[in-house]
C-alpha positions as CSV (number, residue, x, y, z in Angstrom):
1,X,106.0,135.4,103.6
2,X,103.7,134.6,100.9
3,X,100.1,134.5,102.0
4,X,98.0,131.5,101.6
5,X,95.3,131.0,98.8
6,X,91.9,131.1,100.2
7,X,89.8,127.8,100.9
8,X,87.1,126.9,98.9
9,X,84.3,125.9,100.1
10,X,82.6,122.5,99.7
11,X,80.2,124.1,96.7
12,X,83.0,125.5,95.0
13,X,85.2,122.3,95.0
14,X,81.7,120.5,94.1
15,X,81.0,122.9,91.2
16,X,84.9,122.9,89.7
17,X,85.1,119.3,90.2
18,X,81.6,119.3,88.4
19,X,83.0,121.4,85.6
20,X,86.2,119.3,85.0
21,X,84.2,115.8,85.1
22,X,81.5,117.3,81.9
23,X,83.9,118.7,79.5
24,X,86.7,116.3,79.7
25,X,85.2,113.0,81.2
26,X,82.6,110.7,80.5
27,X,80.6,111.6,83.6
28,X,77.2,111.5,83.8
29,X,75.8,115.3,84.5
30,X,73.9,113.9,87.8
31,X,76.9,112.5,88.6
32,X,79.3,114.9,87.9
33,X,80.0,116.3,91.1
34,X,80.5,112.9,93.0
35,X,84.1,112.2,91.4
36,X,87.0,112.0,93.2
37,X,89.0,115.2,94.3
38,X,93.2,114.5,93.7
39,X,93.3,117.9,95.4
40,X,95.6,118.7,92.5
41,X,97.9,116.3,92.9
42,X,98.2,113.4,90.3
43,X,99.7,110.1,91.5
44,X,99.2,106.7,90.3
45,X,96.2,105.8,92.5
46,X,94.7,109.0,91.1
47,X,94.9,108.2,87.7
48,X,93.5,104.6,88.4
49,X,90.7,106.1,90.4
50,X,90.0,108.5,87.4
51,X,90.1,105.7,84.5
52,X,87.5,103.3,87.0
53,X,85.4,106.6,87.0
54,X,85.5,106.8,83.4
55,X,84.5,103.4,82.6
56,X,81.9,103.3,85.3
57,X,80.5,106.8,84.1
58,X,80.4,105.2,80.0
59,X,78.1,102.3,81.8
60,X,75.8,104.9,83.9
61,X,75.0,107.3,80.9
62,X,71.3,107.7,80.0
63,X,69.7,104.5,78.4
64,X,70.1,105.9,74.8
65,X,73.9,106.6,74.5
66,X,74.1,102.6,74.5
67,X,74.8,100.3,72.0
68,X,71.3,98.7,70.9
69,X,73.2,94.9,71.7
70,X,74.1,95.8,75.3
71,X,70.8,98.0,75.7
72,X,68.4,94.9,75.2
73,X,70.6,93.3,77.9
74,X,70.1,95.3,80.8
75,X,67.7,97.6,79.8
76,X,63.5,96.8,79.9
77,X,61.2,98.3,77.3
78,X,60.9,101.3,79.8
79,X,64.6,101.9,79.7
80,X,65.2,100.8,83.2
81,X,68.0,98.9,84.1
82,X,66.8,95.1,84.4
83,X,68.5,91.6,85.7
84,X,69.6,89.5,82.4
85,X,68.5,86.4,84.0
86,X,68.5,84.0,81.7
87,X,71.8,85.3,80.1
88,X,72.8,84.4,84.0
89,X,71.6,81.4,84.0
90,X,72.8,80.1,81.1
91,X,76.5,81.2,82.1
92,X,76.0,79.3,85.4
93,X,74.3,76.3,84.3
94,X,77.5,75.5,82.1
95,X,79.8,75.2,85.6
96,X,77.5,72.1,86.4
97,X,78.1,70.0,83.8
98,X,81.6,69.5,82.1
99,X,83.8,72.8,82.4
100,X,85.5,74.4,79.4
101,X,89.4,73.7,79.3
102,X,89.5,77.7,80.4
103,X,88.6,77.0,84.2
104,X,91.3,74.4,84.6
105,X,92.7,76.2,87.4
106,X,89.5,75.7,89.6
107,X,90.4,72.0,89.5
108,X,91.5,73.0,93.3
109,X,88.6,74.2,94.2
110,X,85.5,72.4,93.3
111,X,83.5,72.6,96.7
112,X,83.9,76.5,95.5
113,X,82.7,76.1,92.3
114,X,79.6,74.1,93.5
115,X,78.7,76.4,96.5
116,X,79.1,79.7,93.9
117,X,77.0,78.2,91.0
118,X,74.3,76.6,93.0
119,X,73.9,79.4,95.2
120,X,74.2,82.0,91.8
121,X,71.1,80.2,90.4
122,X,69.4,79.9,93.9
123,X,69.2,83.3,94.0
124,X,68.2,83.8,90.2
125,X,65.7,81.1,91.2
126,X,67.0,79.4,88.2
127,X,68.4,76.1,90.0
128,X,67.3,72.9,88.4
129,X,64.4,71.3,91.1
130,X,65.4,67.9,90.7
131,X,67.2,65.0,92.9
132,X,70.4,64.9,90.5
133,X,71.8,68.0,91.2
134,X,71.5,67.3,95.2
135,X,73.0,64.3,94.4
136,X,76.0,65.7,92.4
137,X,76.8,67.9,95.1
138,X,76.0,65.5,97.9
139,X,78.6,63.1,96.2
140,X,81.0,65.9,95.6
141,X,81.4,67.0,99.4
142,X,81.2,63.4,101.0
143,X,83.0,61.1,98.6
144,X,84.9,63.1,96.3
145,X,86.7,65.8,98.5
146,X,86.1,64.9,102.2
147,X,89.9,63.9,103.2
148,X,90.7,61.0,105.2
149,X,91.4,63.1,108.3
150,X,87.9,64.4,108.4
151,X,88.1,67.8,106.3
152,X,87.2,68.8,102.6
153,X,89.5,69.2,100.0
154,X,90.1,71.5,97.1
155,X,90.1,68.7,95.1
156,X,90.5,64.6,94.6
157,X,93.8,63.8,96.8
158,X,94.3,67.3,98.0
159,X,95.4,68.5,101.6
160,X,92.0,69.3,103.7
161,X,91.3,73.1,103.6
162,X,88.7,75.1,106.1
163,X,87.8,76.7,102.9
164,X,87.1,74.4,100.9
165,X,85.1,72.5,104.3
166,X,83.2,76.4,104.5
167,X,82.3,76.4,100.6
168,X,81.4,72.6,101.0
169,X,79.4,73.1,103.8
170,X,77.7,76.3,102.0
171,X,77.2,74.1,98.8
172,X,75.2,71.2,100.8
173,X,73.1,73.8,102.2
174,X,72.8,75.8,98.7
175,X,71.6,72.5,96.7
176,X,69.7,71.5,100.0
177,X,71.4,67.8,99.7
178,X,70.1,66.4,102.6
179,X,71.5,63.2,101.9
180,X,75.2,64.7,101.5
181,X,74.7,66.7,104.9
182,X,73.7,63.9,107.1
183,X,76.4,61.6,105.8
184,X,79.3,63.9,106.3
185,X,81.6,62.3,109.1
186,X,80.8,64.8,112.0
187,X,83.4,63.0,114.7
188,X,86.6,63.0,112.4
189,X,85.4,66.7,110.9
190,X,85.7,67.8,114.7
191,X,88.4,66.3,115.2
192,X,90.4,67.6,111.9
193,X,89.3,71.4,112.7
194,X,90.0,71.0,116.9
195,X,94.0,69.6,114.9
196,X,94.3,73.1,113.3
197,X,94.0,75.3,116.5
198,X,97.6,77.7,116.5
199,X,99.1,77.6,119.8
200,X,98.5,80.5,122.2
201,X,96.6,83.1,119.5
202,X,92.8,81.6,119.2
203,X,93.3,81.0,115.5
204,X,93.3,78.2,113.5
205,X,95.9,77.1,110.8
206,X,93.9,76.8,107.3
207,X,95.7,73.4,106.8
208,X,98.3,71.5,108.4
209,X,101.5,71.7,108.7
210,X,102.3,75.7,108.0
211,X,99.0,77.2,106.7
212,X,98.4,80.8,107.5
213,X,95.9,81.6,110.8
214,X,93.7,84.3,110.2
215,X,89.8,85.8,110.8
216,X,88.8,83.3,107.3
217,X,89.6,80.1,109.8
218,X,87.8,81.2,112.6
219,X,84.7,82.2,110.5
220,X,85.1,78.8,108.3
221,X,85.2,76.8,111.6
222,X,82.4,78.7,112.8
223,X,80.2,77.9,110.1
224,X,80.8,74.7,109.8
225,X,80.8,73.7,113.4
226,X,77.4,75.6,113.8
227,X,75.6,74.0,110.5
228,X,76.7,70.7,112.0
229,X,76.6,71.1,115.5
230,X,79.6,70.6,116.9
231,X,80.9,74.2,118.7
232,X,82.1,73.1,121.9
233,X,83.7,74.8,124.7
234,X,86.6,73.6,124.0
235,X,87.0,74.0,119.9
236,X,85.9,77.9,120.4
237,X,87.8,79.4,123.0
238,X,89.3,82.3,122.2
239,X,87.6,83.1,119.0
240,X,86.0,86.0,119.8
241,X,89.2,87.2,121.9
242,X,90.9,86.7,118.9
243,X,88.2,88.6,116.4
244,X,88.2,91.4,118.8
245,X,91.4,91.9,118.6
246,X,91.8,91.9,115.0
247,X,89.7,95.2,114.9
248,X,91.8,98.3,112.8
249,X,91.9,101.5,114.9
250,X,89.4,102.5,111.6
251,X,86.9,100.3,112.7
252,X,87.1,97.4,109.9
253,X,89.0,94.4,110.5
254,X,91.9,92.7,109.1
255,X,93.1,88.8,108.5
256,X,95.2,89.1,111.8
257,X,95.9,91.7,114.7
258,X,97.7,94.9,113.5
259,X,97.0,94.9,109.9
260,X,95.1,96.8,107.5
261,X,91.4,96.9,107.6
262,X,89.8,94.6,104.3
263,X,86.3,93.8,103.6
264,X,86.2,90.3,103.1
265,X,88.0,90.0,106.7
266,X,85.6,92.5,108.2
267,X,82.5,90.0,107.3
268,X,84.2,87.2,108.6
269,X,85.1,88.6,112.0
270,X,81.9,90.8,112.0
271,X,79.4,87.9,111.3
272,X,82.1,85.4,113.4
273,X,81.4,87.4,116.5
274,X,77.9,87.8,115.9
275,X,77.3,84.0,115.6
276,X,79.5,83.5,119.0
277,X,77.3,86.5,120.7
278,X,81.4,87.5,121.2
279,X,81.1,91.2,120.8
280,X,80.5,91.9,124.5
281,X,78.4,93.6,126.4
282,X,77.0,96.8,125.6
283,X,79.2,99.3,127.8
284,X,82.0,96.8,128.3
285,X,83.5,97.3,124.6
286,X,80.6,95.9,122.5
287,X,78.8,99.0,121.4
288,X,82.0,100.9,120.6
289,X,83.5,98.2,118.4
290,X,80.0,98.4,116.4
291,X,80.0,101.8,116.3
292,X,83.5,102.0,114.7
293,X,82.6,99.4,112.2
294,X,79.6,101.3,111.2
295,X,81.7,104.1,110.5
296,X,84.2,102.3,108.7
297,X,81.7,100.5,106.3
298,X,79.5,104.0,105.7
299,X,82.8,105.3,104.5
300,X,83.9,102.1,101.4
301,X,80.9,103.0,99.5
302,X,82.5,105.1,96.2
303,X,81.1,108.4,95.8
304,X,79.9,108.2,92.1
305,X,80.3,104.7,91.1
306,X,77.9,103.3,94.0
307,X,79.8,100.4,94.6
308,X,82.0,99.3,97.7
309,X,85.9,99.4,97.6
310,X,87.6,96.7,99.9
311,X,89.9,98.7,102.0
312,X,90.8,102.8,102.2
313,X,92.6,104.3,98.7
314,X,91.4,101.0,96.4
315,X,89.1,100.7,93.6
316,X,85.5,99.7,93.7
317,X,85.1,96.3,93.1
318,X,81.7,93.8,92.4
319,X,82.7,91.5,95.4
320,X,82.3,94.1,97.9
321,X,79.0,94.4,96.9
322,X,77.9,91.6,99.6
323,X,81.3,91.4,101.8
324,X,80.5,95.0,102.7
325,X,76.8,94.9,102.1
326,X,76.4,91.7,103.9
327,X,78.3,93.2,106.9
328,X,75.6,96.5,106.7
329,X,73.4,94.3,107.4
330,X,75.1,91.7,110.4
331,X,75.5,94.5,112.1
332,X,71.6,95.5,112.5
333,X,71.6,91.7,114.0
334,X,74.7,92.3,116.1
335,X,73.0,95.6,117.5
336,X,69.9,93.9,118.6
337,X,72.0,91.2,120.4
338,X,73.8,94.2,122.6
339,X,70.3,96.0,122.8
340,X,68.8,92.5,124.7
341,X,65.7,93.0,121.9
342,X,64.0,89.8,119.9
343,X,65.4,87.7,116.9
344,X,64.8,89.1,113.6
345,X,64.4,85.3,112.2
346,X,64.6,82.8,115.0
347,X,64.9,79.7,112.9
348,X,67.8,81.2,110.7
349,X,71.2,81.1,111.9
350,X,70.3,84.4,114.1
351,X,68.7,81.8,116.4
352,X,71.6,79.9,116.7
353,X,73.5,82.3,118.0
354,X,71.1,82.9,120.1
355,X,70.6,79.6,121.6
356,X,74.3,79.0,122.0
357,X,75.2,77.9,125.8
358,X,76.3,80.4,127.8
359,X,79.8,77.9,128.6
360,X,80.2,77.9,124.7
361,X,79.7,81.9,124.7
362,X,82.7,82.7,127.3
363,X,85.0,80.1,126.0
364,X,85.1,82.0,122.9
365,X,85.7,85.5,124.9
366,X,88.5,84.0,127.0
367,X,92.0,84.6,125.7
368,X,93.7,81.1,124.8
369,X,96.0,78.9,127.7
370,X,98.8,80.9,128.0
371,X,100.2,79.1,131.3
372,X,104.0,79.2,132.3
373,X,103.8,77.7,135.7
374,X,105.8,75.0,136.6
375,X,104.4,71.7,135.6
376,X,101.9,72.8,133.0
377,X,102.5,71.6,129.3
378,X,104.4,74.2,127.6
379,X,103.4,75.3,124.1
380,X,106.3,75.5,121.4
381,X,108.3,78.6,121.9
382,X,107.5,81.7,120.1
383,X,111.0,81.3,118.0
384,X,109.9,77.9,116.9
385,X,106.5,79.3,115.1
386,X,106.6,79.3,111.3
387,X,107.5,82.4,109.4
388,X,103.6,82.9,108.9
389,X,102.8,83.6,112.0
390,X,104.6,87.1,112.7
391,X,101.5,89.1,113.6
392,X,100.2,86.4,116.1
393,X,103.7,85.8,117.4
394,X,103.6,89.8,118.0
395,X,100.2,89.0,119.5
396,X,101.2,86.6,122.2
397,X,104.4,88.6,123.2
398,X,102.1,91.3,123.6
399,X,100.2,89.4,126.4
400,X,103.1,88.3,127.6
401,X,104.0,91.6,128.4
402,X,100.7,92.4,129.6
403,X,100.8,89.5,131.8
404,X,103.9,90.5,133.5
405,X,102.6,94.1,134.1
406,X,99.8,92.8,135.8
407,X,101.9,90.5,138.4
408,X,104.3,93.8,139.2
409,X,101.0,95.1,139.7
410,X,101.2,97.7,136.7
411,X,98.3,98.4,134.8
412,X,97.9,96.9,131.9
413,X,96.6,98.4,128.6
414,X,93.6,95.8,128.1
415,X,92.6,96.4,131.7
416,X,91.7,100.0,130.7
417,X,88.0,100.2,130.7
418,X,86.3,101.0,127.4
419,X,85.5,104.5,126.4
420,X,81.5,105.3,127.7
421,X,78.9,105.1,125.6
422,X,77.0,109.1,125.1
423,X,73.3,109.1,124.9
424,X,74.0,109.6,121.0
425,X,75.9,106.5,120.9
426,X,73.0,104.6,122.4
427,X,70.1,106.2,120.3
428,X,72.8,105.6,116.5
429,X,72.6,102.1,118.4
430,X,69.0,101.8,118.8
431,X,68.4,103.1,115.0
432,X,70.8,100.6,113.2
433,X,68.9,97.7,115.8
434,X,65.5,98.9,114.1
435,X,66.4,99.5,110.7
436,X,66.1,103.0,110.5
437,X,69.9,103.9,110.3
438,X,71.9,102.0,108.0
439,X,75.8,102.3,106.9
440,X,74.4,101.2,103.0
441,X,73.1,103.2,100.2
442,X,70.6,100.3,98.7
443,X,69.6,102.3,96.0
444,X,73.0,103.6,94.8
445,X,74.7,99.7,95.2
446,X,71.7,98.2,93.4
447,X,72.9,100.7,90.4
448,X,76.2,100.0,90.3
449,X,75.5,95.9,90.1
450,X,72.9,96.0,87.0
451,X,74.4,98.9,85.4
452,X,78.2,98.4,85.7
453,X,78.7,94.7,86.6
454,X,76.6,92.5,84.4
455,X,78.7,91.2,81.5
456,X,76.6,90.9,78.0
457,X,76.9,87.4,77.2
458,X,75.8,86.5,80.8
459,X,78.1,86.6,84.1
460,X,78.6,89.2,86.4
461,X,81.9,91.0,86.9
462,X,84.3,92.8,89.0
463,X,83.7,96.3,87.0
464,X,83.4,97.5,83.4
465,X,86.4,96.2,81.5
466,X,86.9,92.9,83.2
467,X,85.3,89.3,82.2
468,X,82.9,87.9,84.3
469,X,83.4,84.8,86.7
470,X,81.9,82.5,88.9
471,X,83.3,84.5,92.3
472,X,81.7,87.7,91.3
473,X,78.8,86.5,89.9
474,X,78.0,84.7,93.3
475,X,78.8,87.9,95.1
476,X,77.2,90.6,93.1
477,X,73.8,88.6,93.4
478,X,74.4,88.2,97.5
479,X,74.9,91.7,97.8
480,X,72.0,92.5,95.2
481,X,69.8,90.6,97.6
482,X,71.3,92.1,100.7
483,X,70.6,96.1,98.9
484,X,66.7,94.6,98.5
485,X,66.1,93.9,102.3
486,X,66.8,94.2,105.6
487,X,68.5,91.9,107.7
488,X,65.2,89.9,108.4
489,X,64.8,89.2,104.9
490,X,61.9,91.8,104.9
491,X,61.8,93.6,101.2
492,X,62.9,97.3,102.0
493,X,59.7,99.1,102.0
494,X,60.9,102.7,100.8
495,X,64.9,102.7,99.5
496,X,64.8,106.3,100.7
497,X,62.9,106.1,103.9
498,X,66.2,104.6,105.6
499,X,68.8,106.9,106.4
500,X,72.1,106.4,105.3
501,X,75.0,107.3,107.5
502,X,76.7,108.3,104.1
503,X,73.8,110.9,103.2
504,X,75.1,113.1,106.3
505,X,78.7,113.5,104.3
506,X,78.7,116.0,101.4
507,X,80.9,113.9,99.1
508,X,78.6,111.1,99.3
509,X,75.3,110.6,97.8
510,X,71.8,110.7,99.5
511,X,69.9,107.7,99.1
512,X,66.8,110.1,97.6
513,X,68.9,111.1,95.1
514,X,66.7,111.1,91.9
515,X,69.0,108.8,89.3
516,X,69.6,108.6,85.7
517,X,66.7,106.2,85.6
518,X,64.2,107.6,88.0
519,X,62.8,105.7,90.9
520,X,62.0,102.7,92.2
521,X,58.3,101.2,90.8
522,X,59.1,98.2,93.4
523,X,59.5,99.2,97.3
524,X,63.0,98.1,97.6
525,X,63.7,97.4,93.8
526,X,65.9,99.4,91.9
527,X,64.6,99.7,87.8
528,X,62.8,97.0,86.4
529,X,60.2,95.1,89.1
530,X,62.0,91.9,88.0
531,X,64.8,92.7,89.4
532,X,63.6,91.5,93.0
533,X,65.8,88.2,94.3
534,X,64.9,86.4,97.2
535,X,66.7,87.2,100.6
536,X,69.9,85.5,102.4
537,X,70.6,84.7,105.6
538,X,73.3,87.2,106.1
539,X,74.9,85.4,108.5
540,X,75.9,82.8,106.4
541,X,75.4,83.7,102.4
542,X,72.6,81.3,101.6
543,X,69.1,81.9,100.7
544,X,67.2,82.4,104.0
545,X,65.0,79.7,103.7
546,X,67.8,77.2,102.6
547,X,69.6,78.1,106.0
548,X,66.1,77.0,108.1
549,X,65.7,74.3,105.8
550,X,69.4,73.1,107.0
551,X,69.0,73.9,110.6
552,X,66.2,71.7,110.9
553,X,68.0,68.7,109.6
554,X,70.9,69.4,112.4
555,X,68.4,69.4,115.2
556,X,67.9,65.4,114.2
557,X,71.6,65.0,114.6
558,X,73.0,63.6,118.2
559,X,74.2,66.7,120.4
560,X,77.9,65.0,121.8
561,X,80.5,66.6,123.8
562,X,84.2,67.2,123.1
563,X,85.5,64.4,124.6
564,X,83.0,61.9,122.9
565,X,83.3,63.5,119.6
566,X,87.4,63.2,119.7
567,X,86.8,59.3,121.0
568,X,84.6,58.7,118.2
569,X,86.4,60.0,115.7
570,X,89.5,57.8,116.8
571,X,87.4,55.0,117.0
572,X,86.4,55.4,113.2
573,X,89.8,56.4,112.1
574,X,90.9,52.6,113.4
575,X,87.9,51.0,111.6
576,X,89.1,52.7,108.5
577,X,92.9,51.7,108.4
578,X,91.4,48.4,109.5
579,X,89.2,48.2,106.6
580,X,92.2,49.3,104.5
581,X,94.4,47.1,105.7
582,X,91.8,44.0,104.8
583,X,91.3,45.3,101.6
584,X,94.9,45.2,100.9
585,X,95.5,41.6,102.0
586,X,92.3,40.1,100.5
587,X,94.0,41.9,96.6
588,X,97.0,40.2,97.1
């Protein structure tokens, strides 16, 4: 038999790899050795990964290998990369008055376009402090696309969407429209999002009749039922039973059970379950499922480009920048809620969660109604679901079966207790609780947003080579904020006095790193002093103070219960088709 080449070890692969990235690539020399390894082995995702290195790598070069245009852009007079605000600004300010024919297609989702440009220029501190923008946005969510059944809409006489009712809620809280908050219809809202509720999985439909259920419903209902009070027993049970359960064996989650890890699913379900308090208890499963999603996370950020990639074997990508970095930081809340210690910010959505009744908190932990006794109402049969619901349909046949192992007195699989916590477990626990052990390099994410996402003519963008929009604008500057501070909304004091789970890994690199542009002058700043944004509430993606601001307006609103909500919204839908009705005879 032919013998086996020898190993190389991790310097030798670092040093070849090195080699290969300065004579043939546009990889800077501090950076050379971070590229990805194909193991030699080209395949398409290889060869993808390579040319997104390449572009990055033009983008991080020294400050003098640019072109003088795009160097007075993101570069200060000391040649550190700096936040183009007003190029920003201006590109956002344009999305609040009459739209170019180009963004026709977002004529489906205005309560989008309002939440992602007035929460943009929040953060730039660039929003217009006047009564007419509150106004537009307060007339936008209550007149223009709240639907007849209770919920928002895309668009003008549109089908009512939990997404659009999430990014309306968000927008209301963004432009702080008091006026628009406290004149949404609460009872028929309720009422709407209690309608979308998928039989026997603790998921919602996104819209009625055949919309898809996934993490994004429960989070949007979640949201929106918190910001205007109305989580109930009875609207939230199974939630977190169902969050839980959409937990990868990787650690992230996915959209439904038994799917593939994804970012933007992880924050929902990660900040979902942290708003319910539905992670459980510490050594009852709780600490574990952190602890896997910590591991997951410290793994999506890319090894040279500094960004975050949205699932295992994908590019990096702007968004990520807060759906991962915003998770990095739920999960120092979620730790402190398993660890019994104190609210980081009581008056933020944090202390929410924490206030929630205890009858509200194990409603959410309890699997749905799955009753087959005789007499009970019977849900439709599994055959009967729509084609859209093949995961949750696998879901409920799996508790079926789990059911009928525990009545022949078999043990069932989610009887098994949890794997034990080790005392390392506890103390990784303790550091991520305190802010001392964190699954994000701030330093290397801050980077990759000024130097390789801001688009020259204002904008921010997916990655080099891509035009900038109002998604990843909105994004990039949420998870810019979230790389600044910690999960109170306390500026980082020292970028590289937190450790990085990522540091530990050879491939990855160390938050002290020196980079192309030195240090930070700043604590917690990243190039130019400017660069420092204000801090969101990472439970919910809008400027911390706009989230207290808003919770103090709910605590004038009238706390009702499930039954008196659904009675009132009845009552108002008759005194509508009343009013309708009377209008209609008194025109002809």
């Amino acid at each position: 038999l032919k013998s086996a080449p020898a190993r190389e070890t991790g310097g030798a692969v670092r040093r070849r790899m090195a080699d290969a990235a300065s004579k043939e690539r546009p990889i800077p020399a501090a950076l050379a050795h971070l590229v990805a390894d194909d193991e030699g082995v080209s395949s398409r995702t290889s060869r993808e990964q390579e040319r997104c290195e390449n572009s990055c790598g033009i983008m991080l070069m020294p400050p003098e290998r640019y072109a003088a245009a795009i160097r007075d852009v993101i570069f200060d007079s000391k040649d550190r990369a700096m936040l183009a605000r007003e190029q920003h600004a201006e590109y956002l300010l344009e999305s609040l008055g009459t739209m170019p024919s180009s963004y026709a297609g977002y004529g489906a989702s205005l309560p989008w376009v309002a939440y992602w440009t007035t929460h943009s220029l929040d953060l730039l501190q660039a929003l217009p402090d006047d009564s007419d923008i509150r106004h537009k946005v307060g007339r936008l969510v209550t007149e223009t696309v709240q639907a007849a059944s209770g919920g928002l809409c895309g668009g003008p006489g549109q089908e009512a969407h939990l997404a659009a009712t999430y990014a309306g809620s968000l927008a209301l809280m963004a432009s702080g429209s008091r006026a628009g908050f406290l004149s949404l219809n609460r009872p028929r809202l309720y009422k709407w999002m209690y309608g979308l509720k998928a039989p026997r999985t603790g998921s919602l439909v996104v819209h009625q009749p055949d919309g898809e259920a996934d993490a994004r419903a429960v989070y949007s209902v979640v949201i929106a039922a918190t910001l205007h009070g109305l989580l109930t027993p009875e609207l939230v049970r199974g939630f977190s039973w169902f969050l839980q359960a959409c937990q990868t064996h990787e650690g992230g989650f996915s959209g439904e059970p038994h799917g593939e890890g994804h970012g933007a699913y992880t924050y929902c379900s990660a900040a979902g379950l942290t708003l319910l308090r539905g992670w459980g208890s510490l050594h009852g499963g709780g600490g574990v499922r952190l602890l896997r999603l910590f591991r997951w996370l410290s793994r999506r950020q890319m090894q040279m480009e500094g960004g975050f990639q949205g699932r295992t074997h994908k590019l990096v990508d702007g968004c990520y920048s807060w759906w991962h970095g915003g998770t990095c930081r739920v999960i120092q809340v979620a730790a402190r809620q398993l660890l019994g210690m104190s609210p980081l910010r009581p008056a933020a959505f944090e202390g929410a969660a924490r206030a929630l009744p205890d009858e509200v908190v194990q409603s959410a932990l309890q699997p749905p109604p799955l009753d087959t006794s005789a007499g009970a109402a019977q849900p439709p049969p599994l055959s009967a679901l729509p084609a859209i619901y093949e995961t949750s349909r696998r879901l409920v046949a799996s508790r079926e079966r789990t059911a009928g192992a525990a009545a022949a007195g078999e043990h069932p699989l989610a009887a098994q207790s949890p794997p034990a916590l080790s005392a390392l477990d506890l103390a990784q626990l303790k550091a991520i609780a305190e802010g001392r052990l964190s699954a994000l390099n701030s330093v290397a994410l801050q980077q990759y947003v000024l130097r390789c996402c801001q688009q020259q003519e204002g904008g921010l963008r997916d990655k080099p080579g891509v035009r900038a929009d109002l998604y990843h604008s909105c994004y990039c500057l949420s998870g810019l904020s979230a790389a600044q501070h910690d999960a109170a909304g306390d500026r980082l004091r020292d970028c590289s006095a937190v450790s990085s789970a990522a540091s530990s890994d050879a491939a990855c690199r160390s938050p002290a790193e020196p980079l192309p542009e030195g240090g930070d002058e700043v604590p917690g700043v990243f190039g130019s002093p400017s660069n420092g944004l204000p801090p969101v509430d990472v439970l919910c993606n809008v400027r911390l103070d706009r989230s207290e601001q808003c919770l103090v307006w709910r605590a004038t609103l009238p706390r009702a219960s499930h039954d008196a909500l659904m009675a009132a919204a009845t009552h108002d839908a008759a005194s509508v088709a009343h009013d309708a009705w009377a209008a209609r005879v008194a025109s002809t």
